[in-house]
C-alpha positions as CSV (number, residue, x, y, z in Angstrom):
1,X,0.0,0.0,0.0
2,X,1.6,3.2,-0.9
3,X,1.8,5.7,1.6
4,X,0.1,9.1,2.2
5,X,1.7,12.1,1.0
6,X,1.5,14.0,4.3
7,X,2.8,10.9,6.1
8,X,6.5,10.7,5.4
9,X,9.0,13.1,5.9
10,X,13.0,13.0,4.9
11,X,15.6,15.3,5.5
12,X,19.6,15.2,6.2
13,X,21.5,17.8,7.0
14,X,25.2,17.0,5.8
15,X,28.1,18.8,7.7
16,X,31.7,18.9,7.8
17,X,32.2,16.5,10.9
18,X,28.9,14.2,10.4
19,X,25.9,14.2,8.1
20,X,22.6,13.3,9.6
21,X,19.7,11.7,7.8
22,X,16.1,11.8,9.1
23,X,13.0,10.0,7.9
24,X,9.7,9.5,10.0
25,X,5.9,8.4,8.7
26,X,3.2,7.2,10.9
27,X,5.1,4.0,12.4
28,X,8.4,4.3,12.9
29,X,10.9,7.5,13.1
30,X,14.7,6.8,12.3
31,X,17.5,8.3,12.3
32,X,20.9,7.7,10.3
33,X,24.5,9.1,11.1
34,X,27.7,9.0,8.6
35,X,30.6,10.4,8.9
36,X,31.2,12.9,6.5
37,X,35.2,11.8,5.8
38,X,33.7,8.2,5.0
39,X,31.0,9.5,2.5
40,X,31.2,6.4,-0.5
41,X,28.0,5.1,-2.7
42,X,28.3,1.6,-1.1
43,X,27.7,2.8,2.7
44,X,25.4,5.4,1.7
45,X,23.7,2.5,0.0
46,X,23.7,0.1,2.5
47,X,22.4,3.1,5.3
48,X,19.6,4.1,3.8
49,X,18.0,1.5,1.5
50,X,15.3,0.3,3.7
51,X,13.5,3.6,2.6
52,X,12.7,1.7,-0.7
53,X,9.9,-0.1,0.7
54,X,7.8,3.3,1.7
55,X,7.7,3.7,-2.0
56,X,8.7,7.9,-1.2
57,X,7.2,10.6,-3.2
58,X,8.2,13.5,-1.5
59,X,10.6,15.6,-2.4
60,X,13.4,15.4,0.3
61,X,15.0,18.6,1.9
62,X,18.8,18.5,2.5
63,X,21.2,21.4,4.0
64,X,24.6,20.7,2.8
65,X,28.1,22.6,3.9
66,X,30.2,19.9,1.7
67,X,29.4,19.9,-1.9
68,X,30.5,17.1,-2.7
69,X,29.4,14.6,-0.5
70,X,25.7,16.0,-1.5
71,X,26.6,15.0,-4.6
72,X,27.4,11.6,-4.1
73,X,24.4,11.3,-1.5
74,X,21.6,13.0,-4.1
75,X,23.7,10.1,-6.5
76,X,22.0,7.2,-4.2
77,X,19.0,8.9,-3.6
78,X,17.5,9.3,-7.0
79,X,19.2,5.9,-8.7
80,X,18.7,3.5,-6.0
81,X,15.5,5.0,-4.3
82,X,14.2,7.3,-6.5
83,X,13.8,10.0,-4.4
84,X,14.5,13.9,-5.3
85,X,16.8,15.4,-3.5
86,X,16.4,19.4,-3.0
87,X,19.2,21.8,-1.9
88,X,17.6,24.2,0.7
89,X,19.3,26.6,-0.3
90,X,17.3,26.5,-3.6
91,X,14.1,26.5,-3.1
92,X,14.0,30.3,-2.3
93,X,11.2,30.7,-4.6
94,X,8.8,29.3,-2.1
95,X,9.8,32.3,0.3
96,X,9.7,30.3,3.5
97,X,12.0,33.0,5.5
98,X,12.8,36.3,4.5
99,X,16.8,37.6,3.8
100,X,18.4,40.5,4.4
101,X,21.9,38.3,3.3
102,X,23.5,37.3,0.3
103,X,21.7,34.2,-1.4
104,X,24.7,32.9,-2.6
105,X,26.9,33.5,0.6
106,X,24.4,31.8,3.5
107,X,25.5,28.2,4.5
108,X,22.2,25.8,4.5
109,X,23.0,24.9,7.5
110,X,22.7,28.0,8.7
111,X,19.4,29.0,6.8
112,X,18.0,25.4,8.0
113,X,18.5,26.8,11.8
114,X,17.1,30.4,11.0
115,X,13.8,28.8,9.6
116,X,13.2,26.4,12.6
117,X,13.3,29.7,15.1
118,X,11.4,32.4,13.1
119,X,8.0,33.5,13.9
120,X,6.5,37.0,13.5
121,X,6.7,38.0,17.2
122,X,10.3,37.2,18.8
123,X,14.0,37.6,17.8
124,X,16.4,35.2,18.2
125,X,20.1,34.1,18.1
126,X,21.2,31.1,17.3
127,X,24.6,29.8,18.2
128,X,25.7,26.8,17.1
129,X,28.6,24.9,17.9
130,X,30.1,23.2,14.7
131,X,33.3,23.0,12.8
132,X,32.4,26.8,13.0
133,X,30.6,28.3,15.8
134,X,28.4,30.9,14.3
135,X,26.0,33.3,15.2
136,X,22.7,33.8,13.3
137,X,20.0,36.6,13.8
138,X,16.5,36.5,13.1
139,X,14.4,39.2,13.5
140,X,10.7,38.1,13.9
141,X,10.2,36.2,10.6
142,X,13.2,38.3,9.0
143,X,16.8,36.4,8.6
144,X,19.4,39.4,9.0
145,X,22.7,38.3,8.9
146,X,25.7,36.6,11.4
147,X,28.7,36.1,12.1
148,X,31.2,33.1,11.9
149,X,34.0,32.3,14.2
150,X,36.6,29.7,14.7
151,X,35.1,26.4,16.1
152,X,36.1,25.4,19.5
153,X,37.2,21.7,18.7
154,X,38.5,22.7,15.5
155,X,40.5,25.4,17.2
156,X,41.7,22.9,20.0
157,X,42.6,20.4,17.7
158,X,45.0,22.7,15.9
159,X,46.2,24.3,18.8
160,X,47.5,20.3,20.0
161,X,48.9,19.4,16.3
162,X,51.2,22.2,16.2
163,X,52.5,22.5,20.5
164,X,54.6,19.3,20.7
165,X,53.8,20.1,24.4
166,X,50.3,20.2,24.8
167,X,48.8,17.1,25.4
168,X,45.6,15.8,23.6
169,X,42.8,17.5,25.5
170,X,38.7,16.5,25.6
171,X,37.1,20.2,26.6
172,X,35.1,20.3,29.9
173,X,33.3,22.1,32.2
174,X,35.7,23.8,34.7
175,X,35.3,26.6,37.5
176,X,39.2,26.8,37.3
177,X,40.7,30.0,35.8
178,X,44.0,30.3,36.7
179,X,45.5,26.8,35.3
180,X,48.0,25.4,37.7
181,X,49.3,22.9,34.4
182,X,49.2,22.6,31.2
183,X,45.6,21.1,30.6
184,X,44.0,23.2,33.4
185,X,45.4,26.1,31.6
186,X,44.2,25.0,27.6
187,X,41.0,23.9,29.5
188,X,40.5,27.3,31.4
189,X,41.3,29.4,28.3
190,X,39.1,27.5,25.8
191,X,36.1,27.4,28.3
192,X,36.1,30.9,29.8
193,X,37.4,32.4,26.3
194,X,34.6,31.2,24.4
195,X,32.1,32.0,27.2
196,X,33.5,35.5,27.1
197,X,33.0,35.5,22.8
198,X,29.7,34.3,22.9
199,X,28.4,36.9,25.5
200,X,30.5,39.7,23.8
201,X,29.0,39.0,20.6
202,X,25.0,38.4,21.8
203,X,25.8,41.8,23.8
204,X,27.0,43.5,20.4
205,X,24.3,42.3,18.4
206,X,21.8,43.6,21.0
207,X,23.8,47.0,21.6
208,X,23.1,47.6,17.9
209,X,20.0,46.0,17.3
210,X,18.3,47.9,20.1
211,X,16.1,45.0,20.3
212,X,15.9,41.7,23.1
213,X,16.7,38.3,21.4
214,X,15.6,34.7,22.7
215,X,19.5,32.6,22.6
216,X,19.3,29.2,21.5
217,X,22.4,27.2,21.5
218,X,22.9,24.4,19.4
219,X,25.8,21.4,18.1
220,X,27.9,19.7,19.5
221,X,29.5,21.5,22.6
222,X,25.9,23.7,23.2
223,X,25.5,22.1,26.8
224,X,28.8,23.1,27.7
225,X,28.0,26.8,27.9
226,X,24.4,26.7,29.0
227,X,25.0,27.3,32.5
228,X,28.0,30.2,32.3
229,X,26.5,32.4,30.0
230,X,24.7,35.5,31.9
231,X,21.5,35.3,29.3
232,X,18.9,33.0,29.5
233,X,19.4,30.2,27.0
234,X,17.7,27.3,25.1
235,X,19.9,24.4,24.6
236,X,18.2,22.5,21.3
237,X,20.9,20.1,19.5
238,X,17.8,19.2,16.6
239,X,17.5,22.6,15.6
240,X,18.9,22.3,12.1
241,X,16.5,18.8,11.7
242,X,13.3,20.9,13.3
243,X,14.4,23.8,10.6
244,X,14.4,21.4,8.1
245,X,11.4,19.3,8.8
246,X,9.5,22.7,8.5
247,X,10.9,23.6,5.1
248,X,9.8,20.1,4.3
249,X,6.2,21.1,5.4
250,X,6.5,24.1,3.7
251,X,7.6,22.6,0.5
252,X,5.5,19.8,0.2
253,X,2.2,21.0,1.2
């Protein structure tokens, strides 16, 4: 029995560290994870085939910050499945979220977040922890603009490559400031610096805004901060997914 238009809904948001496919109809709800350096046909294959037997006709809705991994992942899709694959980023014509940005210049990703938080009575930043950590502001049901900055494991993992001293380091919580080694000091001065970027840089945007913002954090690292940040924030690590999933709505009404 083929199944109802409205009842199936796929999406996958592929990023730098880690792609993320999602597919849910009325029974089950699943969700696949690849990493993004291992991207070939054959395990894309092997992942996702068991979407054949829900016999999709919906257009599905990817974000996509590596080019060509989409293109080897919209290469399964459509031969093996037959399944459209659409670019967020392309589907503009449907209007979903206003822009105040360049079309060409806004990571998916990014867009994909922006339409999961807009509405047409709050404003809201979005920070989100990736191989980036990037700020995003959305006034109301208008996406303005943001800013990117170096992404704390990305950062950390440079910082050990190239000090033949510095031992590998996981980053944690810590209420010590003044490092008394090595690792208490790379820990201290990646947990407290960031804390101090992302408040500078919420505190900017409202400074020159002139207007109050709901903060949601999201990726990887977003619990980390949630408690040593001054303003009150959301920690929501689906938010690209949710952003996606409405798009999807959107696009396939």
């Amino acid at each position: 029995m083929r199944q109802s238009k409205k009842n199936n809904i796929l999406v996958g948001d592929i990023g730098n560290t880690e792609t993320k496919i999602f597919f849910r109809n009325n029974k089950i709800e699943k969700k696949i994870a690849l990493k993004s350096n291992e991207m070939i046909y054959s395990k894309i294959k092997s992942k996702v085939l068991f979407l054949k037997k829900f016999n999709i006709k919906d257009d599905a809705v990817f974000c996509s910050v590596v080019p060509s991994n989409f293109k080897i992942i919209k290469k399964v899709f459509e031969r093996e499945l037959k399944i459209k694959i659409i670019e967020l980023k392309n589907i503009y014509k449907k209007k979903i979220i206003k822009l105040k940005v360049d079309k060409k210049q806004i990571g998916s990703d990014r867009l994909a977040n922006a339409i999961s938080v807009f509405n047409k009575k709050n404003n809201f930043i979005v920070v989100d922890f990736g191989t980036a950590t990037t700020f995003d502001v959305v006034i109301r049901d208008v996406y303005w603009g943001g800013i990117i900055a170096p992404g704390v494991n990305l950062s950390l993992k440079n910082l050990i490559s190239k000090a033949e001293l510095i031992p590998k380091i996981n980053l944690n919580k810590t209420n010590i400031v003044i490092g008394k080694n090595t690792k208490q000091a790379v820990v201290s001065g990646f947990y407290w610096g960031y804390s101090g970027l992302i408040e500078k840089i919420i505190f900017k945007i409202s400074k020159i805004t002139k207007k109050n913002f709901k903060i949601i954090l999201t990726g990887g690292l977003a619990h980390l901060f949630k408690t040593n940040i001054s303003f009150k924030v959301l920690v929501d690590k689906n938010l690209t997914i949710k952003g996606l999933i409405k798009a999807h709505k959107i696009l396939n009404k």
